[in-house]
C-alpha positions as CSV (number, residue, x, y, z in Angstrom):
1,X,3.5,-16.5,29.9
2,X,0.3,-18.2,29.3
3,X,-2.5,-16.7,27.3
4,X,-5.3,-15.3,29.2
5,X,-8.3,-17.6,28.6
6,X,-10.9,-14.5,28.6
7,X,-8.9,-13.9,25.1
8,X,-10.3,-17.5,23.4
9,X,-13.8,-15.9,24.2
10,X,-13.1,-14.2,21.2
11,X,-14.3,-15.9,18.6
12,X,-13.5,-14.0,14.9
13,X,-11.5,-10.8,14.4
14,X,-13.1,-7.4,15.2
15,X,-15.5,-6.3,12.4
16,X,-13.4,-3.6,11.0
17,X,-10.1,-5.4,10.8
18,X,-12.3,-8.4,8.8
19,X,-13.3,-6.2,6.9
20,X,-10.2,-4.7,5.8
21,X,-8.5,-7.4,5.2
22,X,-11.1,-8.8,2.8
23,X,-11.3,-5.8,1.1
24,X,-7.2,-6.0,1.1
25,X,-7.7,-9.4,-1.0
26,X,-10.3,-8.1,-3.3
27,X,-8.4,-5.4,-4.4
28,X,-4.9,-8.3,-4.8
29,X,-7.0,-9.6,-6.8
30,X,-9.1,-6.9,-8.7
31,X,-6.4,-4.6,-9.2
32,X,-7.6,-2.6,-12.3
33,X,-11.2,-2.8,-11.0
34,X,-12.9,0.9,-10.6
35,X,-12.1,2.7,-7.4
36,X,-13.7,1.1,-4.5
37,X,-15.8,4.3,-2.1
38,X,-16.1,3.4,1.1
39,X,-19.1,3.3,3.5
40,X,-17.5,1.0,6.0
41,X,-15.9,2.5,8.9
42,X,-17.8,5.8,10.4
43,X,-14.7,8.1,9.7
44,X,-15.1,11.7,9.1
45,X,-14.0,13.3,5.7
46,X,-14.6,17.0,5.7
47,X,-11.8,19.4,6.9
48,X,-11.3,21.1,9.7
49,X,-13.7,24.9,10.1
50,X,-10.8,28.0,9.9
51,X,-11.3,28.6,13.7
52,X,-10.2,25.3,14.5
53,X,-7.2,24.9,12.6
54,X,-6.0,28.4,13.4
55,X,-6.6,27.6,17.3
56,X,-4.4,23.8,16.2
57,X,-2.2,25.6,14.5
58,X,-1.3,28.9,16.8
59,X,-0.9,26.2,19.8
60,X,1.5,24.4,17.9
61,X,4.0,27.3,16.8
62,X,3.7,28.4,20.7
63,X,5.4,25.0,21.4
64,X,8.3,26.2,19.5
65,X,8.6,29.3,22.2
66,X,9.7,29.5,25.8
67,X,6.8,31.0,26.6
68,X,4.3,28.7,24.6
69,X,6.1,25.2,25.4
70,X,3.9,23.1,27.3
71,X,5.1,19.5,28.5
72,X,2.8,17.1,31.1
73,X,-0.5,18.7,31.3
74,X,-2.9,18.2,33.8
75,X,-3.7,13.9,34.0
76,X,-7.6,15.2,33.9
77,X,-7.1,17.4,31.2
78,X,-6.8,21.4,31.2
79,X,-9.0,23.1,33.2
80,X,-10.1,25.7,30.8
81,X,-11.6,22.6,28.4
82,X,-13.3,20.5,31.4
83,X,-14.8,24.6,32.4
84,X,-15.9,24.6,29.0
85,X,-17.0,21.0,28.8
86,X,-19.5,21.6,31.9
87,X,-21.0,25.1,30.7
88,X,-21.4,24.3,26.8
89,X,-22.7,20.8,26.5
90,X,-23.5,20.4,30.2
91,X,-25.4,23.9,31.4
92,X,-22.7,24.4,33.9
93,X,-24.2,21.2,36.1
94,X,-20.9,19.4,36.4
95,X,-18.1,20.9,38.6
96,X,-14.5,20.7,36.9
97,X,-13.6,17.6,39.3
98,X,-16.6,15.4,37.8
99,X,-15.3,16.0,33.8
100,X,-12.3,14.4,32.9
101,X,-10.8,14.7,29.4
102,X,-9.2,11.7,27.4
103,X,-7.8,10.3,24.5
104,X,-11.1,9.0,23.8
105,X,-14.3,6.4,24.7
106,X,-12.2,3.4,23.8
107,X,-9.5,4.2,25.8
108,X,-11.8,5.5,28.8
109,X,-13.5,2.2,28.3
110,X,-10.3,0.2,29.0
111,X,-9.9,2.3,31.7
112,X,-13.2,1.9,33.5
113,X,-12.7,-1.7,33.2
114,X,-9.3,-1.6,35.6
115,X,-11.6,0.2,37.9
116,X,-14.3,-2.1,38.0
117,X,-12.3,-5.5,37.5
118,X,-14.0,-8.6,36.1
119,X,-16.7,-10.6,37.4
120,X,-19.2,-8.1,36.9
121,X,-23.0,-9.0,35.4
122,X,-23.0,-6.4,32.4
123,X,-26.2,-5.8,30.0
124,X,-25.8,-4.8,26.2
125,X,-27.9,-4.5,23.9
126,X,-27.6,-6.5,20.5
127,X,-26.9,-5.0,18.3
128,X,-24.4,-2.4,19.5
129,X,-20.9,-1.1,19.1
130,X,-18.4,-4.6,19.1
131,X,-16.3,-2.8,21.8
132,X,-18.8,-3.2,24.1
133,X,-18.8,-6.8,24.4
134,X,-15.5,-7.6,23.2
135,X,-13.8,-5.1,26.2
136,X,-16.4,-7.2,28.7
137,X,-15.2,-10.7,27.4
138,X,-11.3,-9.5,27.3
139,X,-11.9,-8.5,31.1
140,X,-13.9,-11.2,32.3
141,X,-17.2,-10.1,32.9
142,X,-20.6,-11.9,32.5
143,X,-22.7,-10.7,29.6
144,X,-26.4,-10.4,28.4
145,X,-27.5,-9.8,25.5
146,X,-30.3,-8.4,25.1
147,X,-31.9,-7.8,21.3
148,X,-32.5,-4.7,20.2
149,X,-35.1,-5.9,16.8
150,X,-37.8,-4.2,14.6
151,X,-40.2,-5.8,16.7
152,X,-39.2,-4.2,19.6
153,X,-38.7,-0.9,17.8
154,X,-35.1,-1.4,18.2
155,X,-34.8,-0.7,22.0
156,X,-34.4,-4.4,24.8
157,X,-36.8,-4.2,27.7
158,X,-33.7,-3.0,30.5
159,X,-36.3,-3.6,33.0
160,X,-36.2,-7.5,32.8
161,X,-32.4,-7.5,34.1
162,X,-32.7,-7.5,38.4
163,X,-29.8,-7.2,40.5
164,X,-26.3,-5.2,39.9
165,X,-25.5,-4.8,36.0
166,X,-23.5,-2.4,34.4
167,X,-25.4,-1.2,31.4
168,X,-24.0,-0.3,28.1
169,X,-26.1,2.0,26.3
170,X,-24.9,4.1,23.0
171,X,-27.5,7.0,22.0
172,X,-28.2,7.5,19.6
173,X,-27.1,4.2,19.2
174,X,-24.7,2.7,16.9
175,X,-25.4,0.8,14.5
176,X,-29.4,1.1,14.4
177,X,-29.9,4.8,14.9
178,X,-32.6,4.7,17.1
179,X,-33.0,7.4,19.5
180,X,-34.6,6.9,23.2
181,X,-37.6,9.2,24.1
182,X,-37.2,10.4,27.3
183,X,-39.8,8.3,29.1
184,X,-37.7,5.2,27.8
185,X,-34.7,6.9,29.4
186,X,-36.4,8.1,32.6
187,X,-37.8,3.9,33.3
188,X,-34.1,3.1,32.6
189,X,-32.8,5.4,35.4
190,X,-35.8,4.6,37.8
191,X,-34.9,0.7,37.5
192,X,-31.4,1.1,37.2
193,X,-31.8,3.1,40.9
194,X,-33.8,0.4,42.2
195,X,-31.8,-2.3,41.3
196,X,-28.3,-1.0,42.4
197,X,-27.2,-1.1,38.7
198,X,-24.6,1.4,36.9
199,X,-25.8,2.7,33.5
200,X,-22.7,3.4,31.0
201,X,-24.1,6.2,28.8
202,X,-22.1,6.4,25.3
203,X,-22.9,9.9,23.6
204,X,-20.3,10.2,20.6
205,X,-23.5,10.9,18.4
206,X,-25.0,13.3,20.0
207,X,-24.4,16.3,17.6
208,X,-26.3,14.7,15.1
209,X,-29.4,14.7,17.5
210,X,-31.8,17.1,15.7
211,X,-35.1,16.8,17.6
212,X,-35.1,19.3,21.2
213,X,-37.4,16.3,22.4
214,X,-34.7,13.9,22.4
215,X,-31.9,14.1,25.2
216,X,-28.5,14.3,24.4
217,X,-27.4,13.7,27.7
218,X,-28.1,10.9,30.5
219,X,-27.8,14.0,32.8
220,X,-31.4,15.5,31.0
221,X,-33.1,12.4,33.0
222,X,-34.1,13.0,36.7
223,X,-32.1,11.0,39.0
224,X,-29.2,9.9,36.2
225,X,-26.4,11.5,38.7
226,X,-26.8,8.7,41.0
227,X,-26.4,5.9,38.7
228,X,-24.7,6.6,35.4
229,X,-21.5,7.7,33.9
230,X,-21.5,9.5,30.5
231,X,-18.6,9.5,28.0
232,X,-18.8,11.8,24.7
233,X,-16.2,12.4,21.8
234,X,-15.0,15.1,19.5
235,X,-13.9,12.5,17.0
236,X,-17.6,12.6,14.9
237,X,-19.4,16.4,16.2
238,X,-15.7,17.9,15.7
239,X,-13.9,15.6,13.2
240,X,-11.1,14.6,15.6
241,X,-10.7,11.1,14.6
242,X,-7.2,12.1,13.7
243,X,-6.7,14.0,16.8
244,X,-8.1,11.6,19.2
245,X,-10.3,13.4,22.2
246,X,-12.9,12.7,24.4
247,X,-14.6,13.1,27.7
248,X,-15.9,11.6,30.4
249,X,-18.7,12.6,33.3
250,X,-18.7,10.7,36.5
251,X,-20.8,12.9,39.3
252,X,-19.8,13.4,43.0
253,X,-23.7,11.8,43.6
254,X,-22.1,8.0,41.8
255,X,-21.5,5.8,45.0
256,X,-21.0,1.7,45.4
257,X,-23.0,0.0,47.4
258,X,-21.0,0.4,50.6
259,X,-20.8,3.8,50.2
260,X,-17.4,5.0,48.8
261,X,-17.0,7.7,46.1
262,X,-16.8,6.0,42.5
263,X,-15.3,9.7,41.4
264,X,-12.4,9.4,43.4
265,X,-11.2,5.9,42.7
266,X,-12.0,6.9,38.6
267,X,-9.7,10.2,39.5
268,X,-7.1,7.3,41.1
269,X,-7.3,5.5,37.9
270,X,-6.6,8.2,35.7
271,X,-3.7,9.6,37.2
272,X,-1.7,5.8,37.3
273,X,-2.8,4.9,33.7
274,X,-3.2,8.3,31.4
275,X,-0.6,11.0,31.5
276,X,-3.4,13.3,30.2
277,X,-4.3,14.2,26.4
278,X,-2.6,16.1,23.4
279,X,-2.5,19.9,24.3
280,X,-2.6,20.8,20.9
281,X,-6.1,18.5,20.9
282,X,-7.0,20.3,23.4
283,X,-6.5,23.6,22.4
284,X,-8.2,22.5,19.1
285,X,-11.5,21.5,21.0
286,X,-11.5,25.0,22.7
287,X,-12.4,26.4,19.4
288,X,-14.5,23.7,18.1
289,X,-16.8,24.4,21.0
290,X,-16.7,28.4,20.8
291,X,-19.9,29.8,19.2
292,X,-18.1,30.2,15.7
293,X,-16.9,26.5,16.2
294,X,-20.3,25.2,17.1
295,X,-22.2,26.9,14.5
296,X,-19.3,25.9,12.0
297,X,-20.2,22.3,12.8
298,X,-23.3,22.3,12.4
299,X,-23.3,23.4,9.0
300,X,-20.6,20.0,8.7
301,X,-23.0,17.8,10.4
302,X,-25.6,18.9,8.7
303,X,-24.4,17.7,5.6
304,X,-23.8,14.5,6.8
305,X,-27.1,14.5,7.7
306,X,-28.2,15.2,4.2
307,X,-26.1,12.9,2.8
308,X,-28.1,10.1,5.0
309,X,-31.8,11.0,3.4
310,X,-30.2,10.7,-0.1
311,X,-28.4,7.3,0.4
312,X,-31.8,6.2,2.7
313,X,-34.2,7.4,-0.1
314,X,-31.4,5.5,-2.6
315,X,-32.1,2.3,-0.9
316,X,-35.7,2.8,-0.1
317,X,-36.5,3.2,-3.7
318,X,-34.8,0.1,-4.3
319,X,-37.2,-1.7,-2.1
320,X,-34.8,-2.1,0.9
321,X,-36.3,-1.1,4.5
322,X,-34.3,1.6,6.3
323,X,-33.7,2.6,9.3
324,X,-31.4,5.1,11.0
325,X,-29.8,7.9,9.0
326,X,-31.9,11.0,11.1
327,X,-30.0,11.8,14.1
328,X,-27.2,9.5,13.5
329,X,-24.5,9.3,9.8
330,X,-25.2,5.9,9.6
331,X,-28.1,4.0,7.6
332,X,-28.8,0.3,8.7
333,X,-30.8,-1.3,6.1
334,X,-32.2,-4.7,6.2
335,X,-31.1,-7.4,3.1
336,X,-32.5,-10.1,4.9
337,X,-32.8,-12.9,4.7
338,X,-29.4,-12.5,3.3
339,X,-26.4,-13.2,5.3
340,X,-24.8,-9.8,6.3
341,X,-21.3,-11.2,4.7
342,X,-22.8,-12.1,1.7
343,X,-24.7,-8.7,1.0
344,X,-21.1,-7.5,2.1
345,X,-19.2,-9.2,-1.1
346,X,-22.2,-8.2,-3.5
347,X,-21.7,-5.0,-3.0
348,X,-18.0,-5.2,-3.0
349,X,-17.8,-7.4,-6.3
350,X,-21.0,-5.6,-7.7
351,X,-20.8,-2.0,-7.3
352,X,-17.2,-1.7,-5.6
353,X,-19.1,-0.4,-2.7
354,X,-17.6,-0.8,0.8
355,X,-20.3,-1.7,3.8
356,X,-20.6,-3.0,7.2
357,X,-22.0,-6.4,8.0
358,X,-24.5,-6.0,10.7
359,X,-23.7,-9.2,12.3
360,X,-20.4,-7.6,13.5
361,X,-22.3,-6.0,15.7
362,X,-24.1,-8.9,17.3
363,X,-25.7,-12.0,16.0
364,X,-29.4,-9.3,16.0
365,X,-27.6,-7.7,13.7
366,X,-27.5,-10.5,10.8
367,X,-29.7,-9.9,7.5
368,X,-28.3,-5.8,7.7
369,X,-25.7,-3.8,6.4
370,X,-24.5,-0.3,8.3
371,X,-23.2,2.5,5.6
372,X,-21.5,5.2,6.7
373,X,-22.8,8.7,5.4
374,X,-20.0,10.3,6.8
375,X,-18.1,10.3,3.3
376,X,-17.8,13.5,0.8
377,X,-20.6,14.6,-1.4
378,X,-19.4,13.6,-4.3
379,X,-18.7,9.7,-3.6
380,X,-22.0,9.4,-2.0
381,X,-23.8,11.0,-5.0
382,X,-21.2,8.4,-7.2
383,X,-22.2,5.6,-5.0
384,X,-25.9,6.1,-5.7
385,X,-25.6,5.9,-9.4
386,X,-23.9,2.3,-8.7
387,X,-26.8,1.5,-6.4
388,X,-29.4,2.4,-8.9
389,X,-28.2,0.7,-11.6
């Protein structure tokens, strides 16, 4: 078969796998170098609250049972969870139809882009996520960039784009950290309605969201249920990254322009592509959003948080600007006018620190480096001492 030419629009390999493998080939040939601590990739390192691994735990000795044995669940995901879904993170404003539970946004991202099929005029911001852009090249689509800077406070002008665009927009957004005000959001939705366009709302941070002022939802903004669709994860506010879960809004309101139901060819999707998520996952995120799991988390996330302000102040006294690390783990701190890779290998072959380049997430990104506060107490606090040497 031949190779599908919307692959060559790839240009390197994605961020995280370059950065493995370079840090692979340090350590071939470093081997008796200190241990390397890693703020590269935004995984979670504390364990599991009690209530969760006892819910994880009690569904997986029922699968040993007649009675407890579950095999196909529902492609949408259990009811119980999409209920749950809608009333705790959503006020009850979604019916269980609009919520569908996943494996997760990448996946649900792969599988938005079968529904919508290339040739679509798509809008991200740069920097952002790489998935973004790199799911929009693999499928065909067109793509703006639009720069998201200090001098723009970190947030493009949406308003300049006219006609149909998809709109990829991560908030609080990954890597920078900024988080939209609410007027910012609301001129989104009011263009986004005027032009025709579909806004992709990307919420997997939105547990670290501290401020009552800032929305945590598309949904908050008047008029969002006709022109956006909202995924979230459990991976960071619930530390599933092992477990693999997410979710996904679409409302009944979401049309095309001639008219049919977005919802139901999303539902039509689903069911041909996704045989539905991990009971036991699911059964996990029932806990994690009962009132002892969300007041469990928060005391998790919370640390995180702290561990931000102490690797922020770190760099800050070191004369680097900061930005980020409030209502997001992640710190994006500007070495410029270094190169991104460069800062990369001094920190690697200086301190044995692992970082992000911020041009992996879009040529906006060069001159930063993303770390990851997501990592235990103790390395962070180890880190530091490196830094301030």
């Amino acid at each position: 078969m031949r190779r599908s030419p919307n692959l060559q629009r790839l240009t390197t390999n994605y961020i995280f796998i370059e950065v493995k493998k370079r840090v692979e080939n340090y350590l071939k040939n470093h081997p008796h170098e200190r241990r390397l601590i890693h703020f590269g990739v935004g995984d979670t390192t504390h364990p599991f609250p009690d209530i969760v691994a006892e819910g994880l735990s009690e569904a997986s000795l029922g699968m040993a049972t007649e009675v407890g044995y579950k095999g196909y669940g529902p492609n949408f995901g259990l009811e119980s969870l999409r209920e749950t879904v809608s009333k705790v993170l959503y006020d009850g404003k979604f019916s269980l139809d609009e919520i569908s539970i996943s494996d997760g946004i990448k996946p649900d991202l792969a599988r938005f882009a079968l529904l919508t099929g290339g040739g679509q005029k798509v809008a991200i911001q740069d920097p952002s996520y790489p998935v973004y852009l790199e799911s929009s090249f693999i499928i065909g689509n067109q793509v703006t960039l639009l720069p998201a800077t200090k001098e723009n406070g970190f947030f493009p002008d949406w308003c300049l784009l006219k006609g149909p665009h998809l709109l990829f927009i991560c908030h609080p957004n990954n890597p920078t950290g900024y988080t939209a005000i609410r007027a910012q959001l609301q001129e989104v939705v009011n263009h986004a309605r005027k032009e025709g366009m579909l806004i992709l709302f990307d919420t997997a941070y939105r547990s670290f969201i501290t401020d009552p002022n800032i929305p945590r939802s598309i949904f908050e903004i008047e008029g969002a249920k006709e022109c956006a669709i909202e995924w979230g994860s459990f991976s960071k506010s619930a530390g599933f990254s092992g477990l693999r879960l997410g979710w996904c809004v679409v409302p009944k309101e979401l049309k095309y322009s001639t008219g049919e139901s977005i919802l139901e060819d999303w539902r039509r999707v689903l069911a041909t592509t996704f045989t539905g998520p991990s009971y036991l996952s699911q059964m996990a995120a029932l806990q994690a959003l009962s009132k002892e799991g969300q007041a469990d988390y928060q005391k998790i996330i919370q640390g995180y948080l702290e561990n931000g302000k102490l690797l922020k102040n770190a760099l800050s006294s070191k004369g680097v600007s900061c930005y980020g690390g409030e209502h997001l783990p992640f710190v994006w701190a500007d070495f410029s006018p270094h190169l991104s890779w460069d800062t990369f290998d001094t920190f690697l072959t200086k301190h044995q620190l692992i970082v992000t380049p911020g041009s992996g997430f879009g040529s906006s990104g060069e001159g930063f480096i993303r770390f990851s506060a997501l990592g235990k107490r103790p390395d962070l606090l180890e880190a530091i001492s490196r830094l301030l040497l």
